[in-house]
MIVOVO-658601 format. One record per residue (C-alpha): residue number from 1; residue in three letters; x, y, z. Coordinates in Angstrom, 2 decimals. Each point is the difference from the previous one (the first is absolute). Layout:
% residues N
   k   r      px      py      pz
 NUM ALA       X       Y       Z
...
***
This chain:
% residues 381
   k   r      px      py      pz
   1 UNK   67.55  149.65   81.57
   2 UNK   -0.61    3.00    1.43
   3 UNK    3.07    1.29    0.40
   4 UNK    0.84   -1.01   -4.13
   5 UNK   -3.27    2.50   -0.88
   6 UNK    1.20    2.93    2.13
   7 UNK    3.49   -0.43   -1.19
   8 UNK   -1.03    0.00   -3.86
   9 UNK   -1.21    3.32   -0.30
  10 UNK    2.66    1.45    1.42
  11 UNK    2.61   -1.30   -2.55
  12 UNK   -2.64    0.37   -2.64
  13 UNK   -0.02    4.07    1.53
  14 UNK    4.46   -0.18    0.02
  15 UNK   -0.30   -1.31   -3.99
  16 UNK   -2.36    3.08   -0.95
  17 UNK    2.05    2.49    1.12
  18 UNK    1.09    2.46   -3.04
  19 UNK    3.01   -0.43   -1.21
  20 UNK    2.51    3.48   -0.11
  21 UNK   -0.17    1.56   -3.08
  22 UNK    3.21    0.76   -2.15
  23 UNK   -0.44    2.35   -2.37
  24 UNK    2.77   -0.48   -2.62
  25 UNK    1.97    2.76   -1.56
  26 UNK   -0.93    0.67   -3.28
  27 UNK    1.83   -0.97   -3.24
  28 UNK    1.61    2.20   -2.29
  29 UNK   -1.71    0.56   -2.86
  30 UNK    1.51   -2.26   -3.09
  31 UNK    2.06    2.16   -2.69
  32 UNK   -2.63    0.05   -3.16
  33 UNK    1.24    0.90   -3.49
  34 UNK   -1.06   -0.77   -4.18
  35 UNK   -0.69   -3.96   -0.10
  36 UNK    3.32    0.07   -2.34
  37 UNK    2.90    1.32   -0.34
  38 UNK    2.83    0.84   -3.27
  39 UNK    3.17    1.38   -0.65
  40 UNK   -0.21    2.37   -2.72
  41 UNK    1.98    2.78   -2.07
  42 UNK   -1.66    3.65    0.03
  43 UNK    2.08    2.54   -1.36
  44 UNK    3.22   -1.00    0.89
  45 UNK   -0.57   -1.71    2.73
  46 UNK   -0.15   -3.82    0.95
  47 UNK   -2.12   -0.42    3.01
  48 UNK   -2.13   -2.31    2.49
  49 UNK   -1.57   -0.06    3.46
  50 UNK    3.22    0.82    1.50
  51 UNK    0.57    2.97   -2.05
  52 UNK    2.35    0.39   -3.17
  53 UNK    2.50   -2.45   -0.52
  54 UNK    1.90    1.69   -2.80
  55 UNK    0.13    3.58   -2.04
  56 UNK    1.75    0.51   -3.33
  57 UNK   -2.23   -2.15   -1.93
  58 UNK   -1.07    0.94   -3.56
  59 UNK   -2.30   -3.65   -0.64
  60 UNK   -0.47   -3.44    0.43
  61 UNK    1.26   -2.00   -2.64
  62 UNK   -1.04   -3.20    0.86
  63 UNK   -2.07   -2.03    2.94
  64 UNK    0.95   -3.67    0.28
  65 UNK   -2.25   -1.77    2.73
  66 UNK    0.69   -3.12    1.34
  67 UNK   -0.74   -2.61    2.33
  68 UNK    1.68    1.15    2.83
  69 UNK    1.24    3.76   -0.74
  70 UNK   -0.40    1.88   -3.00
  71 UNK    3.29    2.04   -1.90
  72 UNK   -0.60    3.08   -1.93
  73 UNK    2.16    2.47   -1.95
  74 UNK    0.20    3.85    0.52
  75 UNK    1.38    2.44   -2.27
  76 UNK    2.00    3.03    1.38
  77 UNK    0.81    1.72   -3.24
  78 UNK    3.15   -1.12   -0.04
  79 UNK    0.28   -3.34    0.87
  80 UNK   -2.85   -3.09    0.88
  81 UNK    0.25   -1.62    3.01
  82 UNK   -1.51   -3.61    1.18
  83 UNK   -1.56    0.00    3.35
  84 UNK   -1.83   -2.85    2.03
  85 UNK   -3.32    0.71    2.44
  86 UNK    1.85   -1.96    2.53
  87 UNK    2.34    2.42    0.69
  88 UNK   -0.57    3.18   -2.24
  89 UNK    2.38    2.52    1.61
  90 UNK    2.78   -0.87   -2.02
  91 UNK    0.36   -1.65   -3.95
  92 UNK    0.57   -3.61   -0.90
  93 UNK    1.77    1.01   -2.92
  94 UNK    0.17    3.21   -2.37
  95 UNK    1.50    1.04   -3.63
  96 UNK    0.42    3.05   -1.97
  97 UNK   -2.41    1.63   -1.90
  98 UNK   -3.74   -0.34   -0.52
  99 UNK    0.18   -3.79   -0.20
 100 UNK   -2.95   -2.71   -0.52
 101 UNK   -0.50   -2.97    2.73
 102 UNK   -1.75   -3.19   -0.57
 103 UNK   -0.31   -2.55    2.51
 104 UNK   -1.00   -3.51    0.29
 105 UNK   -0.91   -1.42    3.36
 106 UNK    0.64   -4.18    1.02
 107 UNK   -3.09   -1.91    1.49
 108 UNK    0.82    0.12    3.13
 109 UNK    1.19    3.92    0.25
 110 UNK    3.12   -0.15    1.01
 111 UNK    2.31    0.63   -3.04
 112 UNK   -0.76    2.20   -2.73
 113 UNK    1.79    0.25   -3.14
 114 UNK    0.53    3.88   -1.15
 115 UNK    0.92    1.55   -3.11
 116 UNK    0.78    3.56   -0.83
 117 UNK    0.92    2.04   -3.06
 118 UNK    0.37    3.71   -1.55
 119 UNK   -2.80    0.21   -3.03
 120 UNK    1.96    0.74   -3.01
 121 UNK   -3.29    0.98   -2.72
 122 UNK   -1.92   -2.12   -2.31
 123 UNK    1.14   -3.31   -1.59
 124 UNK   -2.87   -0.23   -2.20
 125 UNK   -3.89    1.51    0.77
 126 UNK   -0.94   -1.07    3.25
 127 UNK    2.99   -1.60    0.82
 128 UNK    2.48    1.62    2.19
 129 UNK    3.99   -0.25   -0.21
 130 UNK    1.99   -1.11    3.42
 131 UNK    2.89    1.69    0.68
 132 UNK    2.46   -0.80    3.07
 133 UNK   -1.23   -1.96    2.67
 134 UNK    0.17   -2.91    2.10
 135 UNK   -1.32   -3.40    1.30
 136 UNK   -0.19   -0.63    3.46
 137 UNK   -1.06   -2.15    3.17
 138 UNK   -2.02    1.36    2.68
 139 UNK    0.19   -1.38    3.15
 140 UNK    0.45    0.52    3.98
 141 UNK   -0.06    4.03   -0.75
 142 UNK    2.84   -1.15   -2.17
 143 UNK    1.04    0.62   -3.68
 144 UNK    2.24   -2.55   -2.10
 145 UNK    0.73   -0.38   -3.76
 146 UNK   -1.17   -2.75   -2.01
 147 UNK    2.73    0.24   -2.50
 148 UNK   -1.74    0.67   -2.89
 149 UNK    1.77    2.22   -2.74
 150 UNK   -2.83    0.85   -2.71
 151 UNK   -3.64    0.41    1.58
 152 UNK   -1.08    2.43    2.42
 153 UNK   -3.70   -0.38    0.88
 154 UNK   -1.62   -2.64    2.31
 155 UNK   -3.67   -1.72   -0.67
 156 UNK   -0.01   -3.10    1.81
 157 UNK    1.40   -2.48    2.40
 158 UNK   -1.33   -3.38   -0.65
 159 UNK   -0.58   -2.47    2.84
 160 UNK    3.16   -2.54   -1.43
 161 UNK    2.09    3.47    1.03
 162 UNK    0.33    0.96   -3.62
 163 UNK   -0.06    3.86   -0.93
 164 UNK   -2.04    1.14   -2.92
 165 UNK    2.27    3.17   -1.13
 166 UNK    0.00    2.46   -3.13
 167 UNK    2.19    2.27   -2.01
 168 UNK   -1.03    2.00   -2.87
 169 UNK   -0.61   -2.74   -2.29
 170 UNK    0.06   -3.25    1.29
 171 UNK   -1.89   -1.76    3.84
 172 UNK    2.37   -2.90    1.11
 173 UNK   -1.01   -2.13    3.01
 174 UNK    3.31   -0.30    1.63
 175 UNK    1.47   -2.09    3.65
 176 UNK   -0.33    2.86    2.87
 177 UNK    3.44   -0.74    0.68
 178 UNK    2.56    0.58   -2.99
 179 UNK   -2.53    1.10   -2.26
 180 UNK    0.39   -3.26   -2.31
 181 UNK   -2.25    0.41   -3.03
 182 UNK   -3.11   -2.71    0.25
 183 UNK   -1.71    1.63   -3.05
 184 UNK   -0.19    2.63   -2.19
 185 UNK   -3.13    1.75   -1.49
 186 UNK   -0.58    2.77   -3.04
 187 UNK   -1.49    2.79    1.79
 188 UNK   -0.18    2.32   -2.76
 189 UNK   -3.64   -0.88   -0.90
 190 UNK   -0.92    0.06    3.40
 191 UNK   -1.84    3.16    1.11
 192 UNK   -1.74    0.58    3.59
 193 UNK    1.44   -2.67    1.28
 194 UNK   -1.42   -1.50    3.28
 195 UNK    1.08   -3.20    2.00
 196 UNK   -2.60   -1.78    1.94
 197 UNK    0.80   -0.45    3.93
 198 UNK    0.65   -3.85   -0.26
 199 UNK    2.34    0.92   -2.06
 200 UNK   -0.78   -2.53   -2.79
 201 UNK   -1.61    1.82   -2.57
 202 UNK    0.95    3.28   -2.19
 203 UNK   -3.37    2.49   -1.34
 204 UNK    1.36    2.60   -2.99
 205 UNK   -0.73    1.36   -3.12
 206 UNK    1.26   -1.51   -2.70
 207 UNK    1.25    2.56   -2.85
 208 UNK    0.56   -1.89   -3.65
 209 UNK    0.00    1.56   -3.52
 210 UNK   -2.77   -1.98   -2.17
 211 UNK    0.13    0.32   -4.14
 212 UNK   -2.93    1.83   -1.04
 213 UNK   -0.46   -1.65   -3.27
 214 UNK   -2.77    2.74   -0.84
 215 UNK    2.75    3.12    0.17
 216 UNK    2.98   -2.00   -0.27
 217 UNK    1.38    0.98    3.04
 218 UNK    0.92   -0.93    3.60
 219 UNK   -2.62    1.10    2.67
 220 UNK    0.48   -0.46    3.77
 221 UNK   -2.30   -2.26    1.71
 222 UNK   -0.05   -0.52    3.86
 223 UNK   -1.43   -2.90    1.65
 224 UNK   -0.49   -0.64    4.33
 225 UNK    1.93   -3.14    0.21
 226 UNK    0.83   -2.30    3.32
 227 UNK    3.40   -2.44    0.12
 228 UNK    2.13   -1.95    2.42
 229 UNK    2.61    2.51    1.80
 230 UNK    2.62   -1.59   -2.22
 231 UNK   -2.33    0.84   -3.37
 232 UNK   -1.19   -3.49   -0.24
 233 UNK   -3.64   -0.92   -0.87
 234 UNK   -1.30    3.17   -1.73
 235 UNK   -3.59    1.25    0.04
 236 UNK   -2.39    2.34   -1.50
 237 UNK   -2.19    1.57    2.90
 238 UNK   -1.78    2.33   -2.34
 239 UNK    0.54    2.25   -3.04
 240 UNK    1.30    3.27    0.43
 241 UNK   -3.04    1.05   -2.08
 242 UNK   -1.60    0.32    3.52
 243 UNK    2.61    2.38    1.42
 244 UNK    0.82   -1.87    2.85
 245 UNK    1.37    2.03    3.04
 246 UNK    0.92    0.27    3.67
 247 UNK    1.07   -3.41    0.42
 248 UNK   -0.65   -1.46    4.20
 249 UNK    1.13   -3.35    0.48
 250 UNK   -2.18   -1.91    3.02
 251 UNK    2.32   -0.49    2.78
 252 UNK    0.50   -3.50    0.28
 253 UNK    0.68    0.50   -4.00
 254 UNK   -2.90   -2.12   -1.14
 255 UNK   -1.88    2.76   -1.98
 256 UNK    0.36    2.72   -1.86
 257 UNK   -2.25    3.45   -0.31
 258 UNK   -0.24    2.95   -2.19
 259 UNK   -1.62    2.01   -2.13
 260 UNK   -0.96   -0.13   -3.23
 261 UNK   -2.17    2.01   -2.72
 262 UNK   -2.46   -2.96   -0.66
 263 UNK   -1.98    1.58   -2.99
 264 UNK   -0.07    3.39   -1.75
 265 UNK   -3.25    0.90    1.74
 266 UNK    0.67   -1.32    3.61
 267 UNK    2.36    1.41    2.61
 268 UNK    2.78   -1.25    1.70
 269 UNK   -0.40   -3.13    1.83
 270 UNK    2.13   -1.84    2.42
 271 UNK    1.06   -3.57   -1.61
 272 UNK    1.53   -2.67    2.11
 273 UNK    1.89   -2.61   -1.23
 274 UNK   -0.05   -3.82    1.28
 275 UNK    3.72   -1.50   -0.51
 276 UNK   -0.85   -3.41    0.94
 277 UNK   -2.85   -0.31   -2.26
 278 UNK    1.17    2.36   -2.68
 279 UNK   -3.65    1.87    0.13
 280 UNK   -0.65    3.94    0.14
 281 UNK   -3.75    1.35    1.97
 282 UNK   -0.81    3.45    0.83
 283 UNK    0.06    1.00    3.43
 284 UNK   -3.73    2.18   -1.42
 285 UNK   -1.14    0.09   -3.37
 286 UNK    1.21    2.67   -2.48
 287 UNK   -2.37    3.05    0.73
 288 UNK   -0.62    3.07   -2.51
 289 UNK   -0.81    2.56    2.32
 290 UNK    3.53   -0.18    2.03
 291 UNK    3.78   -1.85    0.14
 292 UNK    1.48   -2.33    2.53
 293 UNK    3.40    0.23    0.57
 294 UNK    3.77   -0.68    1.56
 295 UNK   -0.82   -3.15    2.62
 296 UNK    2.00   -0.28    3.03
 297 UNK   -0.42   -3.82    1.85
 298 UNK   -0.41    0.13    3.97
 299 UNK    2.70   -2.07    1.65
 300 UNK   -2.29   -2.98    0.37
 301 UNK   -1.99    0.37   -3.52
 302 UNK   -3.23    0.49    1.65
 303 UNK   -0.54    2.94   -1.55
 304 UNK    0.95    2.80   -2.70
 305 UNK    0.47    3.22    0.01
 306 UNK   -0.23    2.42   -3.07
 307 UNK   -1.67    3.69   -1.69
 308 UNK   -2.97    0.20   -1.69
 309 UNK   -1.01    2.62   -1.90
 310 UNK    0.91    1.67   -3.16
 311 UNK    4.22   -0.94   -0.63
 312 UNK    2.21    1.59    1.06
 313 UNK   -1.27    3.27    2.29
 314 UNK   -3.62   -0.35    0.81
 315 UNK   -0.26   -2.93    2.29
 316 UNK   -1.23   -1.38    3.45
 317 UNK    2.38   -3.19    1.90
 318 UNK   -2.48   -3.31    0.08
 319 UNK    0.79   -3.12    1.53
 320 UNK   -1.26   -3.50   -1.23
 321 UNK   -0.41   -2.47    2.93
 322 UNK   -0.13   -3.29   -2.03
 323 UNK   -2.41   -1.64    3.12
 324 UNK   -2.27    2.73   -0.76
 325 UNK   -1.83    0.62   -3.14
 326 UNK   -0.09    3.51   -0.45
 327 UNK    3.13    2.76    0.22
 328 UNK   -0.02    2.92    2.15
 329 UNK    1.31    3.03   -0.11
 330 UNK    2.19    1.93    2.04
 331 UNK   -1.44    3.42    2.04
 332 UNK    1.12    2.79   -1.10
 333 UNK    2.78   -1.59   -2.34
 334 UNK   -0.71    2.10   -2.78
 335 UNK    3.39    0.98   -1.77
 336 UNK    1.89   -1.66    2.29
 337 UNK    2.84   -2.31   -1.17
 338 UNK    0.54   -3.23    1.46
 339 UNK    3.19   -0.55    2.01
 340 UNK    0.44   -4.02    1.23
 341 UNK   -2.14   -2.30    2.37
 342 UNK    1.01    0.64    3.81
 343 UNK   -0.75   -3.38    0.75
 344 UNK   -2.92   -3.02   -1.27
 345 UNK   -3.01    2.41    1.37
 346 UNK    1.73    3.79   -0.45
 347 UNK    0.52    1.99   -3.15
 348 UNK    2.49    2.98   -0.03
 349 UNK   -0.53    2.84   -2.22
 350 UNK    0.42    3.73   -0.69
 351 UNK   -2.87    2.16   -0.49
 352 UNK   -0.37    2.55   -2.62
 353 UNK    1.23    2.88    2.71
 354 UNK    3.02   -2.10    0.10
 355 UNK   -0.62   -1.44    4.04
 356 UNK    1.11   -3.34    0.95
 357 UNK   -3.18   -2.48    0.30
 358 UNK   -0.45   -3.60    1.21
 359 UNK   -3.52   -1.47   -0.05
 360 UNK   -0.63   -2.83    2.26
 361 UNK   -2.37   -2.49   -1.63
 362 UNK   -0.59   -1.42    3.82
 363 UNK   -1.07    3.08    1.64
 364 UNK   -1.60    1.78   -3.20
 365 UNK    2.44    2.91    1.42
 366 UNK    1.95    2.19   -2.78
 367 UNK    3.24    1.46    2.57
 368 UNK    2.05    3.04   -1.20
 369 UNK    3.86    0.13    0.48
 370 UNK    0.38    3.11   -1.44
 371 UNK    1.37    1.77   -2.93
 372 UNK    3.11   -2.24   -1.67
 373 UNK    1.32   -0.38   -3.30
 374 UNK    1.24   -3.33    0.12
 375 UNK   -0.71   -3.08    2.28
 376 UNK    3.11   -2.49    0.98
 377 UNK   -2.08   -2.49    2.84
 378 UNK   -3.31    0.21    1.94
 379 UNK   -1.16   -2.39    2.09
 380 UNK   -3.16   -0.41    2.66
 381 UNK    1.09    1.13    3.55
***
């Protein structure tokens, strides 16, 4: 027993002996930048976080995002060229002249179909004439034709693989491959024309001449009207007494917002339409002392972005957060013009100096990216 107690606090004495300290060497400090990042034309320059990717450019004629990449269209003057963000340093495809794109993406992002043409004037007010162009098939960094001989701009790719296409005159829903003709619609009434993102529905104004039995003569009257993408089902959204404008489909295409004059002695106020249902409610009541205008849907709906103010120059960018009851307003977003949402919870925008914006609705953090004068893809480091 003895022997145990003598014995303990020795190894008790071994077991408290410090340790050697190791000091580690220290870490490099982390790289810290904006909390986003874009690439963006200024001047004549196309440019990122690597540095410019292209000169020669007189604008942006078109940006296409998708699910997966996004394609826009650049204009050198002389000829317009089709590029991808997957691999910008060299085109996708290019034509002569100062050509139009459209582009309409499929579901899953990795096929696009792509049309192009040379404007060619005025078919009728508001209408423009197509002139030479093409239909084609995006895909794998890859162009193809789709073989069709008369239209030249693309609006949608349904999910059965169909292609909503347009000339001039006429839409036709045609087979992506071959181009057979599915259906044919009048377009010549249709002005404004948007198609939702499910591709299901078509939003327009519908021109018609009405008799005026009181001056015995034919008066044009416009109405906002909603059909099937093949024309079928028509209906009246509202009159085109209220002016409607700036029409913003939701993204999963189930509603529809814009503006409207509601009354002769209330502003501009932001309408949004219920396709389901077939009902219309204000995203605020009509105010007299200011307008609300031009909605633009985040990419989950959860919220809306738009100006208020006095229409079109004196204005402020407000969001509506529909799980909050009140709007707020942007700071310091007076004059500045509204560019695209960055992602669900970040807002691009230019200011009214012209710099590059993004305001992040998670860190209440506006972050400047400079001067630009046009935006092709930002997203959150």
């Amino acid at each position: 027993m003895r022997l145990f107690v003598l014995i303990l606090p020795l190894l008790l004495t071994a077991c408290a002996a410090p340790a050697p300290v190791i000091t580690p060497e220290p870490e490099e400090p982390e790289e810290t930048g904006p909390a986003f990042t874009a690439l963006r034309l200024q001047g004549e320059v196309i440019a990122g976080d690597e540095g410019t990717v292209m000169q020669g450019v007189q604008a942006v004629r078109g940006v296409f995002a998708g699910p997966v990449e996004t394609l826009f269209a650049l204009s050198t003057g002389d000829s317009t060229h089709l590029y991808s963000t997957s691999a910008p340093e060299a085109p996708v495809y290019g034509v002569a002249g100062d050509a139009v794109f459209t582009v309409a993406w499929a579901a899953d992002g990795t096929s696009a179909g792509v049309g192009h043409y040379l404007p060619a004037g005025e078919a009728s007010q508001g209408r423009e004439r197509m002139g030479a162009g093409d239909i084609l098939v995006y895909a794998a960094g890859a162009v193809s034709r789709v073989g069709c001989s008369a239209s030249r701009a693309v609006l949608a790719w349904s999910s059965d693989g169909g292609l909503l296409v347009r000339n001039t005159d006429n839409l036709y829903v045609v087979d992506r491959d071959g181009c057979d003709t599915r259906a044919t619609v009048d377009a010549r009434r249709m002005l404004r024309l948007t198609v939702s993102p499910n591709a299901r529905h078509l939003a327009f104004v519908h021109r018609e001449l009405e008799y005026d039995r009181a001056s015995r003569s034919y008066v044009a009257d416009s109405t906002f009207r909603l059909t099937d993408l093949d024309g079928g089902n028509p209906k009246t959204i509202v009159s085109f007494r209220y002016r409607p404008e700036r029409l913003a489909w939701r993204p999963d295409g189930l509603e529809l917002a814009f503006d409207v004059q509601a009354s002769d002695d209330a502003g501009r106020a932001i309408s949004i339409f219920d396709v389901a249902s077939g009902t219309t409610a204000f995203l605020h009541p009509p105010a007299s002392d200011r307008d609300e205008w031009a909605p633009h849907w985040s990419p989950d709906a959860a919220r809306i972005a738009y100006y208020r103010g006095s229409e079109p120059a004196d204005r402020a960018i407000w969001v509506r957060t529909f799980s909050s009851s009140f709007p707020e307003g942007l700071p310091d977003s007076e004059g500045a013009e509204i560019a695209a949402w960055v992602d669900a919870d970040a807002l691009m925008y230019f200011s009214a100096e012209g710099a590059l914006r993004v305001y992040d609705f998670r860190t209440r953090q506006t972050t400047d990216l400079g001067p630009a004068d046009a935006v092709i893809e930002a997203r959150r480091r």
